[in-house]
Residue frames as a rotation matrix with the C-alpha (Angstrom) as fourth column:
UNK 1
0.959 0.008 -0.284 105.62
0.169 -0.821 0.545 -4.08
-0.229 -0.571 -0.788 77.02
UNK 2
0.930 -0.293 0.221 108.65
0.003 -0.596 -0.803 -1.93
0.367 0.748 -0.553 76.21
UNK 3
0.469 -0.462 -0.752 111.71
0.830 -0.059 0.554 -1.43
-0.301 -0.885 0.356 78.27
UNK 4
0.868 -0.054 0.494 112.66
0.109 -0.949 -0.295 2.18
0.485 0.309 -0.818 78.49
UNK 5
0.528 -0.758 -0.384 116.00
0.741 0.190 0.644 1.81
-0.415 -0.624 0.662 79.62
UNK 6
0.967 -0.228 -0.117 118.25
-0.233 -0.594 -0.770 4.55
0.106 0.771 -0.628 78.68
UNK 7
-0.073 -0.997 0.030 121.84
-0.995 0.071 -0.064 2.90
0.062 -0.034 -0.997 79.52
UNK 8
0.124 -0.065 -0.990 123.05
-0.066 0.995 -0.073 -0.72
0.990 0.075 0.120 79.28
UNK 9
0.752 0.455 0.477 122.64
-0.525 -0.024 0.851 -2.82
0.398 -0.890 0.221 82.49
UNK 10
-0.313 -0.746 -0.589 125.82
-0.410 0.665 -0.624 -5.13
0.857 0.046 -0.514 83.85
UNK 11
0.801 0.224 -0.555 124.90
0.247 0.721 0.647 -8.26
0.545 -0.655 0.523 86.84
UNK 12
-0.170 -0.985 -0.007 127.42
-0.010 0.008 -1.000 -6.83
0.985 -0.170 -0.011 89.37
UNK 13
0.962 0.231 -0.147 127.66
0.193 -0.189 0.963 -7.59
0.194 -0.955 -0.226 92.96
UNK 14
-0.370 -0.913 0.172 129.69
0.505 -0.352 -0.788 -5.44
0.780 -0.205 0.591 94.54
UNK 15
-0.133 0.571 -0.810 129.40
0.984 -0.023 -0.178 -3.94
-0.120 -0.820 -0.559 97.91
UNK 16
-0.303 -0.295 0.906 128.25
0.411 -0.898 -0.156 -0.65
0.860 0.325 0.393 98.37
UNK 17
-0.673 0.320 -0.667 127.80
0.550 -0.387 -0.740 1.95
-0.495 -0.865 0.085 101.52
UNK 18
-0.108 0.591 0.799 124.65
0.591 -0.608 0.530 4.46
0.799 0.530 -0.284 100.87
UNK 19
-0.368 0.421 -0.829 123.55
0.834 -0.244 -0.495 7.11
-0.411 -0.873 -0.261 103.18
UNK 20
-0.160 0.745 0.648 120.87
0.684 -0.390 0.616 9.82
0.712 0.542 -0.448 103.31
UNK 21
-0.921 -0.046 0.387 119.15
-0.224 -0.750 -0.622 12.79
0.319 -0.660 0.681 105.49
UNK 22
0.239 0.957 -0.162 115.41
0.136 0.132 0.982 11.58
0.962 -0.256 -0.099 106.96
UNK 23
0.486 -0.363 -0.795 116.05
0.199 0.932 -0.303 13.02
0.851 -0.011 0.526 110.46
UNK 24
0.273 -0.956 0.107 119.33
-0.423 -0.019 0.906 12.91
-0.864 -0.293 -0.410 111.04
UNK 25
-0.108 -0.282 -0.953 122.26
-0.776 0.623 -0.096 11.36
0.621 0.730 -0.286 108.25
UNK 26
0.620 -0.073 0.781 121.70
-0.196 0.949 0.245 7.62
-0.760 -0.305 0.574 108.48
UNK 27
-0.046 -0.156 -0.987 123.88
-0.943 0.333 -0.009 5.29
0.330 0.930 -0.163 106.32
UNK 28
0.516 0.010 0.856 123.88
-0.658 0.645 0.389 2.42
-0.549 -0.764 0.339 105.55
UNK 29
-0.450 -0.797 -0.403 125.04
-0.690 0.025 0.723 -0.61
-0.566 0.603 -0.561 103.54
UNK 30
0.420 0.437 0.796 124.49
0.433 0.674 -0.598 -3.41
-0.798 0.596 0.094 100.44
UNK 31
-0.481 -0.343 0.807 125.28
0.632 0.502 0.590 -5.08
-0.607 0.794 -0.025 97.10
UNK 32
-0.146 0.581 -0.801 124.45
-0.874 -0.455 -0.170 -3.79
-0.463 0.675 0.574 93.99
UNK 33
-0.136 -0.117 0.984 122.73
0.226 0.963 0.145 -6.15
-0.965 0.242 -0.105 92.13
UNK 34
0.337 0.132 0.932 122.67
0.941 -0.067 -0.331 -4.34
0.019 0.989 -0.147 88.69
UNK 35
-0.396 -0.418 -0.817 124.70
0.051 -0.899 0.435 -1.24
-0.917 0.131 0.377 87.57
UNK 36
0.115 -0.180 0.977 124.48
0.990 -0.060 -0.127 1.13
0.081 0.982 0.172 84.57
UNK 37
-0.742 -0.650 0.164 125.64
0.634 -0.760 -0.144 4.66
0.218 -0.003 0.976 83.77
UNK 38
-0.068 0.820 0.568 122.03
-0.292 -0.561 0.775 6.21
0.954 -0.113 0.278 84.62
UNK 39
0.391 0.461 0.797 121.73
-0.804 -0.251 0.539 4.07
0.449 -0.851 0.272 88.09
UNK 40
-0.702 -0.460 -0.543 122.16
-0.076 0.807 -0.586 1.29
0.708 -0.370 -0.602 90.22
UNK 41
0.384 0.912 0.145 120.29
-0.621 0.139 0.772 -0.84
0.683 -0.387 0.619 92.45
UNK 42
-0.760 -0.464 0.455 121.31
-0.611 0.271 -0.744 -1.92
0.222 -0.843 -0.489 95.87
UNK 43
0.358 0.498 -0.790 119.98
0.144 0.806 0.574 -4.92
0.922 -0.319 0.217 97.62
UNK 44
-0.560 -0.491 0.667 119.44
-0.354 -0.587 -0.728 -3.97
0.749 -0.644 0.155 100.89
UNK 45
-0.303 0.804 -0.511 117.24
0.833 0.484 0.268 -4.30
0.463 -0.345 -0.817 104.24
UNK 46
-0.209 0.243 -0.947 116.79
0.737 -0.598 -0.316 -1.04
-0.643 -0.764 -0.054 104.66
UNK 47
-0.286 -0.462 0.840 116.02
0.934 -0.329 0.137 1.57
0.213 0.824 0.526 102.24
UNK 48
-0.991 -0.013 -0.132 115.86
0.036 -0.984 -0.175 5.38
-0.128 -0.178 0.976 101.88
UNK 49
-0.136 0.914 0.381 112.19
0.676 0.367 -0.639 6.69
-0.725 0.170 -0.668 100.50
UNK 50
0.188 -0.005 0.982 111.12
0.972 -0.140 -0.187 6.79
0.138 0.990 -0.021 97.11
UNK 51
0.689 0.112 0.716 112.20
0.357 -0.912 -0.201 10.31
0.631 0.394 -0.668 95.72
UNK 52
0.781 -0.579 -0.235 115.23
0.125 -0.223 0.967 10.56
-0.612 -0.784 -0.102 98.72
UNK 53
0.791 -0.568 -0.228 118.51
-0.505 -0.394 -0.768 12.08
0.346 0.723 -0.598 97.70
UNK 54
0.871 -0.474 0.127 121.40
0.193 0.569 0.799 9.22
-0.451 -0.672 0.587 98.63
UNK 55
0.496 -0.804 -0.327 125.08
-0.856 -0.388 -0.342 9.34
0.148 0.449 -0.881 98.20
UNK 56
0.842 0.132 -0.522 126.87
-0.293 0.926 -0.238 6.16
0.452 0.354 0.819 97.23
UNK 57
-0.111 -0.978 -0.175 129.90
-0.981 0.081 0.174 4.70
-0.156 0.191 -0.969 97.20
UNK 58
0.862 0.451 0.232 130.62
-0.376 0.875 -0.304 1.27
-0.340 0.175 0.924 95.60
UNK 59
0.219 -0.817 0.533 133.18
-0.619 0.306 0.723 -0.49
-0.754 -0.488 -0.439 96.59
UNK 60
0.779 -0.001 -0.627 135.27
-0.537 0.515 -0.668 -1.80
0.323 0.857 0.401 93.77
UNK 61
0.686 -0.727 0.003 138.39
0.623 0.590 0.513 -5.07
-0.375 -0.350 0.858 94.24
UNK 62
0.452 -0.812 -0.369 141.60
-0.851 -0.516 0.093 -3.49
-0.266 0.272 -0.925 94.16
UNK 63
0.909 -0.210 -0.359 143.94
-0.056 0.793 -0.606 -5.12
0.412 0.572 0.710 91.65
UNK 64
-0.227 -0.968 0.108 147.40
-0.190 -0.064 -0.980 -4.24
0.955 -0.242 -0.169 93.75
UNK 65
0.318 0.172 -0.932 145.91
0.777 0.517 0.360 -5.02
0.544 -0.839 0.030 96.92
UNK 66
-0.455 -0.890 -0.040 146.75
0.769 -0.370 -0.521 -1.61
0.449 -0.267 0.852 97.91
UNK 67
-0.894 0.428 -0.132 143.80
-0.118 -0.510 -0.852 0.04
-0.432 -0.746 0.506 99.03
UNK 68
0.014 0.975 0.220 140.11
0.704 0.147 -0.695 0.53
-0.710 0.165 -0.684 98.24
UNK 69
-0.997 0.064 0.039 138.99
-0.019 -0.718 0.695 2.07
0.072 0.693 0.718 95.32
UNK 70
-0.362 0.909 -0.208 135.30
0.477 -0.011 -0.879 3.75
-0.801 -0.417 -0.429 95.72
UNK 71
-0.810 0.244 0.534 132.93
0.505 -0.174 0.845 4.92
0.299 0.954 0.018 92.93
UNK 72
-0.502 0.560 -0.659 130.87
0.523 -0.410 -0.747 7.42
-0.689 -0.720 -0.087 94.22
UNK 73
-0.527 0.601 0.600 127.63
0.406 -0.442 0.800 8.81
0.746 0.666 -0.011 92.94
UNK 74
-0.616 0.742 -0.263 124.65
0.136 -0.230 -0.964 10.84
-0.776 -0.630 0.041 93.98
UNK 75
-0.712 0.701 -0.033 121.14
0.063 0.112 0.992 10.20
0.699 0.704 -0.124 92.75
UNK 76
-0.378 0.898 0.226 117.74
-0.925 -0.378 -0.042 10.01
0.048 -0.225 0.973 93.48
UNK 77
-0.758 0.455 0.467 115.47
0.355 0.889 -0.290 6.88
-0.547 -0.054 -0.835 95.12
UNK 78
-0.537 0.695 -0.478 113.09
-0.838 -0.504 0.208 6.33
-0.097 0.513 0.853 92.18
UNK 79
0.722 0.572 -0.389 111.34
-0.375 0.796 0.475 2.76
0.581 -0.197 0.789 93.11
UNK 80
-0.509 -0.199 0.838 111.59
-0.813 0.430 -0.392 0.43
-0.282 -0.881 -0.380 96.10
UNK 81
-0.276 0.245 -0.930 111.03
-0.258 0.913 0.317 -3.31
0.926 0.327 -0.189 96.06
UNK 82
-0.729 -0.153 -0.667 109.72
0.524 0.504 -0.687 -5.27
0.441 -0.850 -0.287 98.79
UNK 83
0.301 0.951 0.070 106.90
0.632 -0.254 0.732 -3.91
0.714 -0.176 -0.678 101.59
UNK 84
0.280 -0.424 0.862 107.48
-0.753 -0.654 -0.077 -1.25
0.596 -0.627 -0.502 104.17
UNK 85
0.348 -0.398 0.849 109.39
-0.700 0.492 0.518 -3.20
-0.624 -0.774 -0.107 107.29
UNK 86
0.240 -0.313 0.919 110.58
-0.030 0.944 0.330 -5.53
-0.970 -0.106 0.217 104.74
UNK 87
0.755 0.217 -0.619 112.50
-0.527 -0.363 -0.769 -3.99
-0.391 0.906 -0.160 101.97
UNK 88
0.669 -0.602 0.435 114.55
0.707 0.696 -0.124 -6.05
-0.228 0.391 0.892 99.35
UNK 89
-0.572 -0.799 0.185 116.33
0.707 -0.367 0.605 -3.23
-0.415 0.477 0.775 97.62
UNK 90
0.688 0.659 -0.304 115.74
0.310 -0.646 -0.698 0.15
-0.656 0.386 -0.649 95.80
UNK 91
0.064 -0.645 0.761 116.86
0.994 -0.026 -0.105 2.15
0.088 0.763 0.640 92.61
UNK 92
0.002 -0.156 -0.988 118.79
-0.022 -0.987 0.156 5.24
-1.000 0.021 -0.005 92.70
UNK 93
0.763 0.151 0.629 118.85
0.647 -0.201 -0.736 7.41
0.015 0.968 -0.251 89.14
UNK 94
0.799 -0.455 -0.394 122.37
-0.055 -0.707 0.705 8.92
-0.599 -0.542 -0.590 89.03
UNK 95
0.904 -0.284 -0.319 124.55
-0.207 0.363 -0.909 9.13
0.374 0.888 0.269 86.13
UNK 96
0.377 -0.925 0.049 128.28
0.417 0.217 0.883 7.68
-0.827 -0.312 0.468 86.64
UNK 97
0.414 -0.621 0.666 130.10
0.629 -0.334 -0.702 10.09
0.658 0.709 0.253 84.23
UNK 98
-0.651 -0.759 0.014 132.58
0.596 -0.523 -0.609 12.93
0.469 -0.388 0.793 85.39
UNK 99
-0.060 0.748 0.662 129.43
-0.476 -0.604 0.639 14.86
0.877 -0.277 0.392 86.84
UNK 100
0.826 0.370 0.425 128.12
-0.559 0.442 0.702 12.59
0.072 -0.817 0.572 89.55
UNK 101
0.853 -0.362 -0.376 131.55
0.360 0.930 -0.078 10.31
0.378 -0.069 0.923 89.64
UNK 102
0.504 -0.718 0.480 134.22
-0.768 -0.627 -0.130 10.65
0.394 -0.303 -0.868 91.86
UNK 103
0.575 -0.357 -0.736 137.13
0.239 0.934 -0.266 7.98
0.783 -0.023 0.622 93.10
UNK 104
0.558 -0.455 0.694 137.96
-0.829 -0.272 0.489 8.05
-0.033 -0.848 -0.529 96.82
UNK 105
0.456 -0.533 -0.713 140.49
0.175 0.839 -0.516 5.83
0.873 0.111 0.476 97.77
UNK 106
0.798 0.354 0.487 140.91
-0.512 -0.026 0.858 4.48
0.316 -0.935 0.161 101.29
């Protein structure tokens, strides 16, 4: 079997905050446990559902110790791990380029 990846993957945990509309806005939070410039996947215990529009933010170390630096995307939930009441983590599709990327700082 193939892998249709269209961007390179990188092992990063880093926290991140996610939140969504199903509702009301919920957010919430978790790790990514793989990044790339098409998506990211959060390890979570809670997730949105498949096909849910979520807005990110992933929390990167600051090297001056001088505030937070956030990476923020929005994407789309396009697969869920785990069983309903007992999810591991889902993938958002969202590109990190000057479109969908923005740097808040806290």
């Amino acid at each position: 079997m193939s892998e249709r990846r269209s961007a390179a993957r990188y092992s990063l945990w880093l926290p991140v905050i996610f939140n969504w509309d199903e509702r009301g806005q919920r957010a919430r939070g978790g790790f990514t446990r793989d990044v790339s410039a098409a998506g990211v996947f959060v390890v979570t215990n809670e997730c949105p559902p498949t096909n849910t529009e979520v807005s990110m933010q992933v929390v990167l170390p600051s090297i001056d110790y001088t505030g937070t630096v956030r990476l923020a995307c929005d994407g789309r939930v396009t697969r869920i791990e785990g069983i309903p009441g007992d999810c591991i983590g889902f993938a958002i599709s969202g590109r990190f380029d000057e479109k969908w990327t923005r740097l808040v700082t806290a």
